[in-house]
Residue, then its C-alpha position, 0 to 999 in steps of 0.5 A: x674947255x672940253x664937254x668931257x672936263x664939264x661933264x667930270x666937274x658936273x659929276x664930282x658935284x653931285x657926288x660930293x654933295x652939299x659940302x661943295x658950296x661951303x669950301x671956300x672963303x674969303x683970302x684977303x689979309x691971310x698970311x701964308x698959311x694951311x689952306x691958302x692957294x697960291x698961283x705960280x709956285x714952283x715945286x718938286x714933281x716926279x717925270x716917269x720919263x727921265x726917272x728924276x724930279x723936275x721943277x714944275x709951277x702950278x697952283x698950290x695949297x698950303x698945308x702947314x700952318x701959319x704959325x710954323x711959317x709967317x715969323x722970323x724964327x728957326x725951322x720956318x723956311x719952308x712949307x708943306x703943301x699939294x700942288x693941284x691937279x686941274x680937271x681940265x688937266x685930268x680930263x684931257x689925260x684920260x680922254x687922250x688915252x681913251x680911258x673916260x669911262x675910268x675917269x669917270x667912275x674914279x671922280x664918282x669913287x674920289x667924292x664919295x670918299x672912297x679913294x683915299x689918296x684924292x679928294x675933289x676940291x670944288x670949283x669957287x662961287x665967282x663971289x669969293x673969289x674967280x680963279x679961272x683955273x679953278x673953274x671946274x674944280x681940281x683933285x688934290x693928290x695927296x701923295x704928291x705932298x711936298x715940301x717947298x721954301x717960302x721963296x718959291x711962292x714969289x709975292x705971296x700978296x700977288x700969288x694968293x689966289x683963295x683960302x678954304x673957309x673954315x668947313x673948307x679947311x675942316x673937309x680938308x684936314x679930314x681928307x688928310x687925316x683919313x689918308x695919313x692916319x688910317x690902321x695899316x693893312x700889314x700887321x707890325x710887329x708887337x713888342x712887349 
């Protein structure tokens, strides 16, 4: 763990307030559902590189809800969701390319709301539940949103790693409402 990635978390938590103790909550006995994070599940992401998608694995949390997944009915396959974006991950991306003050200030600008596309999902008290990737917390990018079929997620009992309590999933669906749902800055046609 670098001092750079503890000092990234420590600023996202003064940042964000007094929200960032209510996040989580307990995850036992929870179906697949939106706000639920799932370890080891394979998803799509873009490689700028080869200018293809490739399968990556990673910690997921889950936006659809439950309703729309955990039953036996048609168009319940598959599951929209964000992978997580690790601050040990983000740290090391930005001090490589010397780019820690940029990083700096983007943490401060994500947990003050002003970064529409990101928002900071704290690291858990180790009394709800000690997910050692989460230790510093993690950036939730909403446009990387995708979908995924259930099979990705392998043993959904063994792959749960936590759930956002209620204030946890309000501050969520919030952060996704503001992304997806603000009035755009083009002006659309109007027809009579």
């Amino acid at each position: 763990m670098s001092e750079f990635a503890d000092e990234l978390c420590n600023l996202a938590l003064k940042s964000l307030g007094d929200i960032a103790g209510k996040i989580y909550g307990q995850s036992a006995d929870l179906s697949i559902g939106a706000g639920v994070l799932y370890k080891d599940t394979s998803y799509a992401s873009y490689d700028s590189e080869t200018e293809r998608f490739k399968a990556l694995q990673g910690m997921f949390l889950v936006l659809t809800h439950e309703c729309d997944v955990a039953n036996e009915r048609d168009f319940n396959e598959f599951v929209v969701g964000v992978p997580l974006i690790f601050i040990e991950d983000f740290a090391h991306k930005y001090q490589a390319a010397s780019r820690m003050d940029e990083a700096r200030s983007l943490i401060v600008n994500v947990c003050k709301g002003n970064v529409n596309q990101l928002y900071y999902l704290p690291p858990p008290s180790p009394l709800v539940a000690n997910v050692q990737a989460l230790r510093l917390g993690a950036l939730v990018y909403l446009n990387a949103m995708c979908s995924n079929h259930l099979k990705q997620f392998g043993d959904l009992e063994q792959n749960r790693v936590c759930a956002l309590s209620e204030q946890g999933l309000e501050y969520a669906d919030n952060m996704l409402r503001r992304h997806l749902f603000r009035p755009k800055a083009d002006q659309l046609s109007k027809l009579a």
